[in-house]
C-alpha positions as CSV (number, residue, x, y, z in Angstrom):
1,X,2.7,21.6,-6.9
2,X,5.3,20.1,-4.6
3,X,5.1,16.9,-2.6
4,X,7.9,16.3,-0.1
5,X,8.3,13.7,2.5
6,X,9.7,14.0,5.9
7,X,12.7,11.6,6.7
8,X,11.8,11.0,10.4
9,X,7.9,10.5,10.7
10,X,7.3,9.8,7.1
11,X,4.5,12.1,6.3
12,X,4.1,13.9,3.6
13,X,3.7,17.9,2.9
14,X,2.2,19.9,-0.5
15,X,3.1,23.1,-1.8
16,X,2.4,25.4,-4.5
17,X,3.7,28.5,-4.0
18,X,7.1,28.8,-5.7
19,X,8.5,30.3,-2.8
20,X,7.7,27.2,-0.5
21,X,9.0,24.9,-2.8
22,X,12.6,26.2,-3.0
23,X,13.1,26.9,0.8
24,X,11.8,23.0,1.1
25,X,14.7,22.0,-1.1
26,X,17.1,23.5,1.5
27,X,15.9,21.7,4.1
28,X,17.9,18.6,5.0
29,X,14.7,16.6,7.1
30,X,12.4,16.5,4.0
31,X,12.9,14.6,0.4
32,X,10.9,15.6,-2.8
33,X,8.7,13.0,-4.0
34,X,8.0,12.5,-7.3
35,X,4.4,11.6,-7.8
36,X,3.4,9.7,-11.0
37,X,0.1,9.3,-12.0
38,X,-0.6,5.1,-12.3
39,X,-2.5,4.3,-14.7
40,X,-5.7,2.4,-14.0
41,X,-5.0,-1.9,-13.7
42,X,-6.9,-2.7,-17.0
43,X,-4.4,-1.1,-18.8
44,X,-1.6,-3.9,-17.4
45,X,-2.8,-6.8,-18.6
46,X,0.1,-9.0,-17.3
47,X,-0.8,-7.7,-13.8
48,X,-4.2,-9.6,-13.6
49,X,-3.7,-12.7,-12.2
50,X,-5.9,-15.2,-14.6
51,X,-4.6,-18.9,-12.6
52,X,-6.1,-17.8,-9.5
53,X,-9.6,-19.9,-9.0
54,X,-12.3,-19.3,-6.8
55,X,-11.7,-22.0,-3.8
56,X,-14.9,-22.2,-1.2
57,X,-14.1,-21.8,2.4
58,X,-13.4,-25.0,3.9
59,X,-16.4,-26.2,7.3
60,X,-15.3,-26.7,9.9
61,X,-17.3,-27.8,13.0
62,X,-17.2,-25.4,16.5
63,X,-16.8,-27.0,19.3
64,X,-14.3,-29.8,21.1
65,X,-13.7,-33.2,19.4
66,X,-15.3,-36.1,20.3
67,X,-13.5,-38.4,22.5
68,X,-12.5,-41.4,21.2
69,X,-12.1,-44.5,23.6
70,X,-9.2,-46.6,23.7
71,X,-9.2,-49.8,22.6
């Protein structure tokens, strides 16, 4: 199977007949991607961000301000 992507819109087209596949290549509008498979994120353990703390969200009250006089 055969993934290529269109160079104007972007979208993306699968084949798996052979025959499809080598008259995509001719084409000029369309790229072959190459799809790898990525492996799941527990298998990176660098990726997992471990200094990022939960923070609670921070109150605020609705409504205008109070007016203060001037003094």
């Amino acid at each position: 199977m055969a993934t290529f992507r269109c160079l104007q819109s972007g979208n993306t087209v699968s084949f798996t007949l052979q025959h499809d596949i080598d008259s995509m290549k001719g084409h000029q509008g369309y790229v072959r991607v190459d799809e790898q498979e990525e492996a799941p994120i527990a298998y990176y353990p660098e990726a997992v961000r471990k200094d990022t703390a939960f923070t609670p969200p921070v109150v605020r009250r609705m409504g205008r301000p109070r007016k203060v006089a001037n003094v």
